[in-house]
mmCIF file of the N, C-alpha and C atoms, coordinates in Angstrom:
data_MODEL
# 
_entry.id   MODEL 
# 
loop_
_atom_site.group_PDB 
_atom_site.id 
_atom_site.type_symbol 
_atom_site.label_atom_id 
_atom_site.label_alt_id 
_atom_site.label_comp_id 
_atom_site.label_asym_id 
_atom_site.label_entity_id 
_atom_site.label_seq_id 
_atom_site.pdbx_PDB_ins_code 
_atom_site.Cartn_x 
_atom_site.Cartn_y 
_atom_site.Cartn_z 
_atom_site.occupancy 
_atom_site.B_iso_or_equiv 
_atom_site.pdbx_formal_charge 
_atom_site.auth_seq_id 
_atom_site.auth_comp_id 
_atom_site.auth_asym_id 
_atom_site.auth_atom_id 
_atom_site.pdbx_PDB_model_num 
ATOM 1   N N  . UNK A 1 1  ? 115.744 107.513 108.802 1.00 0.00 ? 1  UNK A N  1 
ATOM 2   C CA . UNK A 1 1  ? 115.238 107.969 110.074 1.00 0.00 ? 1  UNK A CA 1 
ATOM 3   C C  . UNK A 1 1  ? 116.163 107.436 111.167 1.00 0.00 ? 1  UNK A C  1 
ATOM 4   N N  . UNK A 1 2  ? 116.288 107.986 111.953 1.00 0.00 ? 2  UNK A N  1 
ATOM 5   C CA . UNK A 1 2  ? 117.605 107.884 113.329 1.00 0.00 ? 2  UNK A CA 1 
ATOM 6   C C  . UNK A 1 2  ? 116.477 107.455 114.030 1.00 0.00 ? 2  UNK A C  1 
ATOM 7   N N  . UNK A 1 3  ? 117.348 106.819 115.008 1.00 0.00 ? 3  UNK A N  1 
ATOM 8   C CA . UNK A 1 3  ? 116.600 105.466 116.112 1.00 0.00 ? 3  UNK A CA 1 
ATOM 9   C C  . UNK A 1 3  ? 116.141 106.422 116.854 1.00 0.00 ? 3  UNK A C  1 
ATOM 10  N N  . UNK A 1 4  ? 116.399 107.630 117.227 1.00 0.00 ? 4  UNK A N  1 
ATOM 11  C CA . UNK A 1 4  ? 115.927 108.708 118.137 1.00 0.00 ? 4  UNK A CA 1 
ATOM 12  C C  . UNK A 1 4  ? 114.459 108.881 117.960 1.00 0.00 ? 4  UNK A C  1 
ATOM 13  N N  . UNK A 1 5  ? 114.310 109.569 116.775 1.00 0.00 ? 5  UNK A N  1 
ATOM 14  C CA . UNK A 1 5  ? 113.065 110.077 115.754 1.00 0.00 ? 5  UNK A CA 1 
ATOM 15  C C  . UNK A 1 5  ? 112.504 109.348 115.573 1.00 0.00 ? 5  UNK A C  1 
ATOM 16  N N  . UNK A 1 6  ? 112.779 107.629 115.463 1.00 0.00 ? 6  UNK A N  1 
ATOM 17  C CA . UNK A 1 6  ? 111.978 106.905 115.178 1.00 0.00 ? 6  UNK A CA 1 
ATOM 18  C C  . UNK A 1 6  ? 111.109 105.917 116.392 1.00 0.00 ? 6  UNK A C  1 
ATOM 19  N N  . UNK A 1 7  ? 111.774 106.393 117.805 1.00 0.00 ? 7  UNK A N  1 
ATOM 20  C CA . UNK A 1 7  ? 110.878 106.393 119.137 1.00 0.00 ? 7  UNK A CA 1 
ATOM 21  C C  . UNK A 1 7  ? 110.250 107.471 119.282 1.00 0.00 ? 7  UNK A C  1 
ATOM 22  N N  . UNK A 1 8  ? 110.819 108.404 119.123 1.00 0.00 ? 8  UNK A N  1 
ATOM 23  C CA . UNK A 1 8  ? 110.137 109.735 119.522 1.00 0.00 ? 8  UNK A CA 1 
ATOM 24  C C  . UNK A 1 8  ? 108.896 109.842 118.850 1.00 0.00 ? 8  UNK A C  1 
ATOM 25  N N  . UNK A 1 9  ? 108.502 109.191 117.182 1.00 0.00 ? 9  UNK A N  1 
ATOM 26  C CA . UNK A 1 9  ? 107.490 108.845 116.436 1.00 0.00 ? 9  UNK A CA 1 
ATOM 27  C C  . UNK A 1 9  ? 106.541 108.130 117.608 1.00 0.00 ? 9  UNK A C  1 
ATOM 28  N N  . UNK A 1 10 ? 107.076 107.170 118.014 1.00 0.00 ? 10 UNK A N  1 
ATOM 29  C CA . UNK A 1 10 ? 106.737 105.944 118.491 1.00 0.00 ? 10 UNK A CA 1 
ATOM 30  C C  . UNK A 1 10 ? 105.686 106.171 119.982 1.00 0.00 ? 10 UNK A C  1 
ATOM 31  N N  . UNK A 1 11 ? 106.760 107.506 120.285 1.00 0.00 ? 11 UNK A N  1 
ATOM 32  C CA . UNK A 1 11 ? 105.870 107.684 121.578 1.00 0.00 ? 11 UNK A CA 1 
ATOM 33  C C  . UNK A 1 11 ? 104.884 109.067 121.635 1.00 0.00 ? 11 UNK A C  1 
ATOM 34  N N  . UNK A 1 12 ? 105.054 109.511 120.488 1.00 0.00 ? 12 UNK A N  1 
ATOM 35  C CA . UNK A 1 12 ? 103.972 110.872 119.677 1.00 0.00 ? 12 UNK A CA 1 
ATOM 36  C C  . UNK A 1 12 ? 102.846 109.607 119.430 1.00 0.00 ? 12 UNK A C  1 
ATOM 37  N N  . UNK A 1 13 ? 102.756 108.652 119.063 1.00 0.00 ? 13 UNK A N  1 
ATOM 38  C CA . UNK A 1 13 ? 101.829 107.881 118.180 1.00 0.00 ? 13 UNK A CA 1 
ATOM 39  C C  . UNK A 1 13 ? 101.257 107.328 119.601 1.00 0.00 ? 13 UNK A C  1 
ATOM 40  N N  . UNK A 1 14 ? 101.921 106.412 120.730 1.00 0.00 ? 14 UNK A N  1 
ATOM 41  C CA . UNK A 1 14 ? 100.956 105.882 121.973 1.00 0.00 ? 14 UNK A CA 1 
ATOM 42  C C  . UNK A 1 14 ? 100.514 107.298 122.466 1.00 0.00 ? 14 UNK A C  1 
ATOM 43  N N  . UNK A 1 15 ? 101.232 108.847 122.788 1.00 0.00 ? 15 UNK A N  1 
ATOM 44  C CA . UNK A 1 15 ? 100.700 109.599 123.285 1.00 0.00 ? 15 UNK A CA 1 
ATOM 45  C C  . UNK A 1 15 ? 98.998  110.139 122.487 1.00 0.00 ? 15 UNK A C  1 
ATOM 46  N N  . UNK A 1 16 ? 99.229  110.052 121.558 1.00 0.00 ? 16 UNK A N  1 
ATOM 47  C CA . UNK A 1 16 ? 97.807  109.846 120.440 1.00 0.00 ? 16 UNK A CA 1 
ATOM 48  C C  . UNK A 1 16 ? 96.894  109.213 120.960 1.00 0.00 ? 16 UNK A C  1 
ATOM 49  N N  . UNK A 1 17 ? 97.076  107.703 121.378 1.00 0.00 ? 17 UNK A N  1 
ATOM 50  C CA . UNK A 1 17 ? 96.460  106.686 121.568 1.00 0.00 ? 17 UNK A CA 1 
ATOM 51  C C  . UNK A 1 17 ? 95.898  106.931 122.999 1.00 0.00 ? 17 UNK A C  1 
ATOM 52  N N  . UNK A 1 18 ? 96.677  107.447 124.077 1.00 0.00 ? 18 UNK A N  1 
ATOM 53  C CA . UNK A 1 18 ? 96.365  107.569 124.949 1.00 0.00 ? 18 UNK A CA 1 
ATOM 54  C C  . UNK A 1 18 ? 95.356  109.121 125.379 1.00 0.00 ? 18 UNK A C  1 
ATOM 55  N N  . UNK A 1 19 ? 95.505  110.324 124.560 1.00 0.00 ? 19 UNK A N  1 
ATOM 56  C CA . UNK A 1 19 ? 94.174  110.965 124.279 1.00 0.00 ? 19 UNK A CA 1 
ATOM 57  C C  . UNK A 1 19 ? 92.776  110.225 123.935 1.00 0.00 ? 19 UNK A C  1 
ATOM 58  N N  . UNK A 1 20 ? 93.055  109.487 122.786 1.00 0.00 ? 20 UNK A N  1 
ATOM 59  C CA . UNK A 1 20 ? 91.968  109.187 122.407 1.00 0.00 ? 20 UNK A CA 1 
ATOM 60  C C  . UNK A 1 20 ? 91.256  107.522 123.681 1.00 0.00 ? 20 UNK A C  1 
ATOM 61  N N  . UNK A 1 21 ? 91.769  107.021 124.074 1.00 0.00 ? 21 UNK A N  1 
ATOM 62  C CA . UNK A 1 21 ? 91.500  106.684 125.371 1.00 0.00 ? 21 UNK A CA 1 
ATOM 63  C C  . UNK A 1 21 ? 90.717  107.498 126.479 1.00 0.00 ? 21 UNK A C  1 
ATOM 64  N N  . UNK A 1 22 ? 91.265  108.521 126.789 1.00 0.00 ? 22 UNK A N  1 
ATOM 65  C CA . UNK A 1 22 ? 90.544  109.657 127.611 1.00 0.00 ? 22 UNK A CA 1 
ATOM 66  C C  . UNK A 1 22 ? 89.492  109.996 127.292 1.00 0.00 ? 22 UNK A C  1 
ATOM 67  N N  . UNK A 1 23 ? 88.709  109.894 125.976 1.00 0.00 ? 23 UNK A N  1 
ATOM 68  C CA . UNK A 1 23 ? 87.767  110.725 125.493 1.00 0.00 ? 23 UNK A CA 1 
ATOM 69  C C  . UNK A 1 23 ? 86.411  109.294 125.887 1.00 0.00 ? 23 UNK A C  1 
ATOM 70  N N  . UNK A 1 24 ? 86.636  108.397 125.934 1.00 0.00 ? 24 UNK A N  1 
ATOM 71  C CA . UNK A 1 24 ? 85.701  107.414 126.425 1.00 0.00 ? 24 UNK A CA 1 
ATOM 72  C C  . UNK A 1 24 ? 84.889  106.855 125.815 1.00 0.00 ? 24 UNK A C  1 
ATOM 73  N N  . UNK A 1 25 ? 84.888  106.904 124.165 1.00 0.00 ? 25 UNK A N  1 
ATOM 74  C CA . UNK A 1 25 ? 84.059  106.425 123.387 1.00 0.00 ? 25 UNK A CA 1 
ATOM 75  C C  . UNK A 1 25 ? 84.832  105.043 123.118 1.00 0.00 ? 25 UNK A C  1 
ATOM 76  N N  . UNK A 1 26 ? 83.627  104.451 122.632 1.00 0.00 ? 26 UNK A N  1 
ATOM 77  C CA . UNK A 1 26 ? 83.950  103.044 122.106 1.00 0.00 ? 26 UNK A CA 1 
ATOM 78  C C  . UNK A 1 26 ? 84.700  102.956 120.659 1.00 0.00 ? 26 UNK A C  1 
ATOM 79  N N  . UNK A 1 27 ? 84.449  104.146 120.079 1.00 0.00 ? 27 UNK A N  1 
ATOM 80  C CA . UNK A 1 27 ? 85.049  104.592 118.371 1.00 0.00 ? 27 UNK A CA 1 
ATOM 81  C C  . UNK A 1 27 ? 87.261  104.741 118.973 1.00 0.00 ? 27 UNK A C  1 
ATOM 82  N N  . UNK A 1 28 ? 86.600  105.869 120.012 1.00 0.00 ? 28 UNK A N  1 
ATOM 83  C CA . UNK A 1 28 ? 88.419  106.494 119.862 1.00 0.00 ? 28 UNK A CA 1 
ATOM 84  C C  . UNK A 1 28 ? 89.120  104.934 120.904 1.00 0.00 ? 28 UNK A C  1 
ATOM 85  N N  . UNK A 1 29 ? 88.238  104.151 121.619 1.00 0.00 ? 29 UNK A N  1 
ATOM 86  C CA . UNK A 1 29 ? 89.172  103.452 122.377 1.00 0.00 ? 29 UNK A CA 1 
ATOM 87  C C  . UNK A 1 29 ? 89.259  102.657 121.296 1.00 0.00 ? 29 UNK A C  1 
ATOM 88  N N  . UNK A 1 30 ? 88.894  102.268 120.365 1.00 0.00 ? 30 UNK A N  1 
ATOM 89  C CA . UNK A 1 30 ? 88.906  101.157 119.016 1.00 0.00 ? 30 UNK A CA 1 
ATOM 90  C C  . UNK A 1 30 ? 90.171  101.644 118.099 1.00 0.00 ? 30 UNK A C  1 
ATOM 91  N N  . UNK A 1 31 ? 90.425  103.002 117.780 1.00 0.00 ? 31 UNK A N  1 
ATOM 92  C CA . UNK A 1 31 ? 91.336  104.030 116.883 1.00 0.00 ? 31 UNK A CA 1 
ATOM 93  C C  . UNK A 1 31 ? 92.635  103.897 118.126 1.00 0.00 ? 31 UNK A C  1 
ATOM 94  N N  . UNK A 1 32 ? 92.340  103.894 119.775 1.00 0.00 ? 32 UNK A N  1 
ATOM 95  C CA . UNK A 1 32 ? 93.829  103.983 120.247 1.00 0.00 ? 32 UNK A CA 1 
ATOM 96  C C  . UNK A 1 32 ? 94.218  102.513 120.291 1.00 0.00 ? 32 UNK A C  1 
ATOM 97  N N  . UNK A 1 33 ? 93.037  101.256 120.765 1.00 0.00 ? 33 UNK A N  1 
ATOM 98  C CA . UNK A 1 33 ? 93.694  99.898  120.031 1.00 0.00 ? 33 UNK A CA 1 
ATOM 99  C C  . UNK A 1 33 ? 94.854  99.978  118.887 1.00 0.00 ? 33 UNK A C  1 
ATOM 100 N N  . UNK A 1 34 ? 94.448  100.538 117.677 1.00 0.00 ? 34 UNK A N  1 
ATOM 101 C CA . UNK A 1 34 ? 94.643  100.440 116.457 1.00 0.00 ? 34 UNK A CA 1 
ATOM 102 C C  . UNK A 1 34 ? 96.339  101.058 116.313 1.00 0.00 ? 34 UNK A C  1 
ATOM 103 N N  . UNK A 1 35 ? 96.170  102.005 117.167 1.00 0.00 ? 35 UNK A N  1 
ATOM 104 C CA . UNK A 1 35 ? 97.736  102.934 117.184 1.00 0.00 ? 35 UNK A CA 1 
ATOM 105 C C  . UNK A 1 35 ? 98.409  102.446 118.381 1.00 0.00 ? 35 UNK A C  1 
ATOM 106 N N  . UNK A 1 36 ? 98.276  101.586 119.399 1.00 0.00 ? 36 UNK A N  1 
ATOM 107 C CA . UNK A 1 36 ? 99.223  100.811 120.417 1.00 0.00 ? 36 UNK A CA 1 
ATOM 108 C C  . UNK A 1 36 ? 99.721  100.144 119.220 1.00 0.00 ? 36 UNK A C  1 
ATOM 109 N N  . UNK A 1 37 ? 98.665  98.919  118.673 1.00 0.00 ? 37 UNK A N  1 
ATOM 110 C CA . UNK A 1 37 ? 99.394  97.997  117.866 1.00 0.00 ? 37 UNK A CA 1 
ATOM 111 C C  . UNK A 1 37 ? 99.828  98.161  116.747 1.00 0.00 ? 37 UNK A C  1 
ATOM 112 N N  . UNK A 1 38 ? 99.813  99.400  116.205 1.00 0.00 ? 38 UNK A N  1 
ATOM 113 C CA . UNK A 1 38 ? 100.833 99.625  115.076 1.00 0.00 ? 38 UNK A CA 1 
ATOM 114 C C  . UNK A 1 38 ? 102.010 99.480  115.583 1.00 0.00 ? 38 UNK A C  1 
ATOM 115 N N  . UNK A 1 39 ? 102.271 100.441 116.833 1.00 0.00 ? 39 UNK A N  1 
ATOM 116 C CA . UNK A 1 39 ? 103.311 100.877 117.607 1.00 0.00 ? 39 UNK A CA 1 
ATOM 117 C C  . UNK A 1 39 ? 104.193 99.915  117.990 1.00 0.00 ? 39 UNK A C  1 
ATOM 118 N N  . UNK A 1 40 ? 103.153 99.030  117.877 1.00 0.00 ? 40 UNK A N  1 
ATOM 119 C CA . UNK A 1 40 ? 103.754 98.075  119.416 1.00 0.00 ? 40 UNK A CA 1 
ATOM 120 C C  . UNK A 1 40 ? 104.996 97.119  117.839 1.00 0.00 ? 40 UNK A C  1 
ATOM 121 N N  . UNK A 1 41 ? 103.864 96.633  116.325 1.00 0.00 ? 41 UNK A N  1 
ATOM 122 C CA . UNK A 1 41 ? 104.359 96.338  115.301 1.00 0.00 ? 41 UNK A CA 1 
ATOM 123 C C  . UNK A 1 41 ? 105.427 96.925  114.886 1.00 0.00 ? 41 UNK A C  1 
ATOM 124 N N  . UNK A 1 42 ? 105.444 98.332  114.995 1.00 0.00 ? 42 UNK A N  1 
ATOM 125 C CA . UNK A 1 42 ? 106.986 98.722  114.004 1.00 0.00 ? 42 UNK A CA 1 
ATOM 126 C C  . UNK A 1 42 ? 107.913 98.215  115.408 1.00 0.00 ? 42 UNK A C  1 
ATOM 127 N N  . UNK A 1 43 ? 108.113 98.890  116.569 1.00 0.00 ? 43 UNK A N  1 
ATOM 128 C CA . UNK A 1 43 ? 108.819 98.180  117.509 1.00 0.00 ? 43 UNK A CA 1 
ATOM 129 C C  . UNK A 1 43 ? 109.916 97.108  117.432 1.00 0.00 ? 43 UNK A C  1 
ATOM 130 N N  . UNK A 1 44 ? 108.488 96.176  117.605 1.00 0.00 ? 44 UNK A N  1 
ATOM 131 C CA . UNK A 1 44 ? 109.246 95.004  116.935 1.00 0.00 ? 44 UNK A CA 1 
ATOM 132 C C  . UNK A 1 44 ? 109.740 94.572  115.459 1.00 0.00 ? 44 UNK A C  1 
ATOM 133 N N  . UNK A 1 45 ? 109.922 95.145  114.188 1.00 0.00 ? 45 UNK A N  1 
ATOM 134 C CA . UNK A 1 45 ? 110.163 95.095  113.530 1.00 0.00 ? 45 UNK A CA 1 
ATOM 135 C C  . UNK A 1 45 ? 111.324 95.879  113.863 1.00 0.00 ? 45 UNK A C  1 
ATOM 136 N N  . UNK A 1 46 ? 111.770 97.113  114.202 1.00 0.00 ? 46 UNK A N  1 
ATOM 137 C CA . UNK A 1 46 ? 112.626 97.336  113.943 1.00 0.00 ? 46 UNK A CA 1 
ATOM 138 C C  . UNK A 1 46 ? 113.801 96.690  115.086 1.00 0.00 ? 46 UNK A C  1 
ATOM 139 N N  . UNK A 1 47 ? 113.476 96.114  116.200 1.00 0.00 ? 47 UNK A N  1 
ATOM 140 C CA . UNK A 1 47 ? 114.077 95.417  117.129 1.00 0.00 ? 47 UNK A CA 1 
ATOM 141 C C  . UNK A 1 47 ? 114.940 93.865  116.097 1.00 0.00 ? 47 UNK A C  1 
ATOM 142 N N  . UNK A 1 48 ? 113.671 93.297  115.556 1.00 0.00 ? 48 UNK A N  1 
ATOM 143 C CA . UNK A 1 48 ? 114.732 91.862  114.663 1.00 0.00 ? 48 UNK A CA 1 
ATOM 144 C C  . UNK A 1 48 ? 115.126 92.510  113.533 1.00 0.00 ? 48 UNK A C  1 
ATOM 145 N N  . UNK A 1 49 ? 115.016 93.940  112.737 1.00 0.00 ? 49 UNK A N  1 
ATOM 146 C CA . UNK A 1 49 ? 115.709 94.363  111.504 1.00 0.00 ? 49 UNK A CA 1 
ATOM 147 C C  . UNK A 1 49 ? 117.344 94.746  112.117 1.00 0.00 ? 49 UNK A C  1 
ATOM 148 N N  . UNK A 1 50 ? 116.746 95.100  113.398 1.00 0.00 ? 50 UNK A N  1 
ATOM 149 C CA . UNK A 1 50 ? 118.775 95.705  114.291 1.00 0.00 ? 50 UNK A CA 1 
ATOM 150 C C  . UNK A 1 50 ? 119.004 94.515  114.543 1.00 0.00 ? 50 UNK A C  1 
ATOM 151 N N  . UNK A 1 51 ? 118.665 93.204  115.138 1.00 0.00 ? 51 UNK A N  1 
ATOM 152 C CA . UNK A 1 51 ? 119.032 91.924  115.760 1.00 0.00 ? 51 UNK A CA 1 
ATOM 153 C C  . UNK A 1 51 ? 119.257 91.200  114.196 1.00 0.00 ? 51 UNK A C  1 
ATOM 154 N N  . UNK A 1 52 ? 118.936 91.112  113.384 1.00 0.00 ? 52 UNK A N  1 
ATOM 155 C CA . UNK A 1 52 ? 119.509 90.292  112.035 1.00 0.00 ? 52 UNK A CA 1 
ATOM 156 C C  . UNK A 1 52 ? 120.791 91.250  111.508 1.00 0.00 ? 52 UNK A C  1 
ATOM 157 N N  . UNK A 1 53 ? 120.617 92.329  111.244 1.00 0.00 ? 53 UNK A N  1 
ATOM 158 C CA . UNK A 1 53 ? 121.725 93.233  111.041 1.00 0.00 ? 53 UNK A CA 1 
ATOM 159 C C  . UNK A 1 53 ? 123.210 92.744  111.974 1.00 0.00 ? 53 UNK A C  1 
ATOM 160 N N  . UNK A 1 54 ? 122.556 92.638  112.736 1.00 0.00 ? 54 UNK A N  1 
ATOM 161 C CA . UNK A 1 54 ? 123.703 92.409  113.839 1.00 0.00 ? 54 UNK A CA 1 
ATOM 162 C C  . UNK A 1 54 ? 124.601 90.944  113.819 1.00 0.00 ? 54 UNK A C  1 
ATOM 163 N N  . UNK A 1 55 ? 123.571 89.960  113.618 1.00 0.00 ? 55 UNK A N  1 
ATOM 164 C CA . UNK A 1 55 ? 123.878 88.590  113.635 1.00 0.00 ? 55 UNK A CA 1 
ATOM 165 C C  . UNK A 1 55 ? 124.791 88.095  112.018 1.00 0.00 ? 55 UNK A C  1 
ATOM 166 N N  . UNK A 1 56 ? 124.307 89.323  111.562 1.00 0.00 ? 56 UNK A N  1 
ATOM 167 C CA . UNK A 1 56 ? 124.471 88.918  110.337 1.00 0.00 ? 56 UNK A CA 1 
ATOM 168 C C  . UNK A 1 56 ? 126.282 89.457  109.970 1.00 0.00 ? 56 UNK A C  1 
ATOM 169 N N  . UNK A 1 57 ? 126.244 90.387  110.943 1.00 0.00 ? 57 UNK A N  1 
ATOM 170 C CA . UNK A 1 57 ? 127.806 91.214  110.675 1.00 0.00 ? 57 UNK A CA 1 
ATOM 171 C C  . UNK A 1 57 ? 128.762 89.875  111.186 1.00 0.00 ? 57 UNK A C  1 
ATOM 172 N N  . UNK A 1 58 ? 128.420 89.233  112.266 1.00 0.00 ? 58 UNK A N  1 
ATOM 173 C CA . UNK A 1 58 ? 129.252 88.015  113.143 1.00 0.00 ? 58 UNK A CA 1 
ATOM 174 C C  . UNK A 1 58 ? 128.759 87.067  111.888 1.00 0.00 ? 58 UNK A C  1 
ATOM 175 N N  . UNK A 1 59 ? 129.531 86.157  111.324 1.00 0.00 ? 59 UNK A N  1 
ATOM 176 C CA . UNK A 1 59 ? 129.157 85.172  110.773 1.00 0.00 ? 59 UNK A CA 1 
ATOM 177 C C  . UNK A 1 59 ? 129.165 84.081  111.428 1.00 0.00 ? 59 UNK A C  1 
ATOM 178 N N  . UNK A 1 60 ? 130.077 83.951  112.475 1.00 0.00 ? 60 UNK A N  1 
ATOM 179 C CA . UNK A 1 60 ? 129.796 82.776  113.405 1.00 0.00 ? 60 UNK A CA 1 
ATOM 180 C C  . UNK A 1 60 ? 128.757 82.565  114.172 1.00 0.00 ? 60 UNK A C  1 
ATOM 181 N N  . UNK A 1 61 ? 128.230 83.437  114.356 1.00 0.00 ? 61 UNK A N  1 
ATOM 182 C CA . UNK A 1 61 ? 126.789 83.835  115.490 1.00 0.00 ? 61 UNK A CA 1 
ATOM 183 C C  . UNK A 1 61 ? 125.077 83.462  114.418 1.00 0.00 ? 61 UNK A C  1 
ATOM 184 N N  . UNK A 1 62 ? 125.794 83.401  113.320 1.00 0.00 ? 62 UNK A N  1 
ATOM 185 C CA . UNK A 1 62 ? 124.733 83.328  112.545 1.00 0.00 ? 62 UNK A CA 1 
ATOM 186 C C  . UNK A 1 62 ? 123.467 82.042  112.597 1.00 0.00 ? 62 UNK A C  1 
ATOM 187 N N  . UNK A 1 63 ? 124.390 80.610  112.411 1.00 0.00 ? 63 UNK A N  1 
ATOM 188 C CA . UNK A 1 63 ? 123.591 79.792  112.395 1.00 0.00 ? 63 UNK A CA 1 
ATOM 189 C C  . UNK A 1 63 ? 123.353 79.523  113.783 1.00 0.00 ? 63 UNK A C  1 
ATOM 190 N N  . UNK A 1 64 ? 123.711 79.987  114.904 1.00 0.00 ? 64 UNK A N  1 
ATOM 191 C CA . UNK A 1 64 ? 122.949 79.796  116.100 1.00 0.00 ? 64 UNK A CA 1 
ATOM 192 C C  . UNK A 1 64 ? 121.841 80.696  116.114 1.00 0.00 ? 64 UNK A C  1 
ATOM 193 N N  . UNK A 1 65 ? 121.370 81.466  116.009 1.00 0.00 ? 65 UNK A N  1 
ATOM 194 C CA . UNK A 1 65 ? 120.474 82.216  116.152 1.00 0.00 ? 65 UNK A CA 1 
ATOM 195 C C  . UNK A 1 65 ? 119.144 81.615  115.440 1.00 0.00 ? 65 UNK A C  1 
# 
């Protein structure tokens, strides 16, 4: 998956979250909780999978990090 597609996922999935927000129940605001913080989880996963990738190409940069 390309870093493109894999925000564009990212912001299909809060735009989800943010319907089900609108609708005003205590169920869908519980289900758009649930899909921020997936969101918010891959995010950051894929933020330190590119930041170790990276550190890892520099070998000098390594043990500082």
């Amino acid at each position: 998956m390309t870093a493109l597609s894999f925000y564009a996922a990212l912001l299909d999935q809060m735009d989800l979250a943010l319907e089900h927000l609108d609708k005003g129940g205590v169920h869908d605001a519980r289900f758009a909780l649930m899909l921020t913080d997936n969101a918010v989880e891959l995010a950051i996963h894929r933020l330190a999978t590119e930041k170790h990738a990276h550190l890892k190409s520099w070998h000098h940069l390594e043990e500082a990090y």
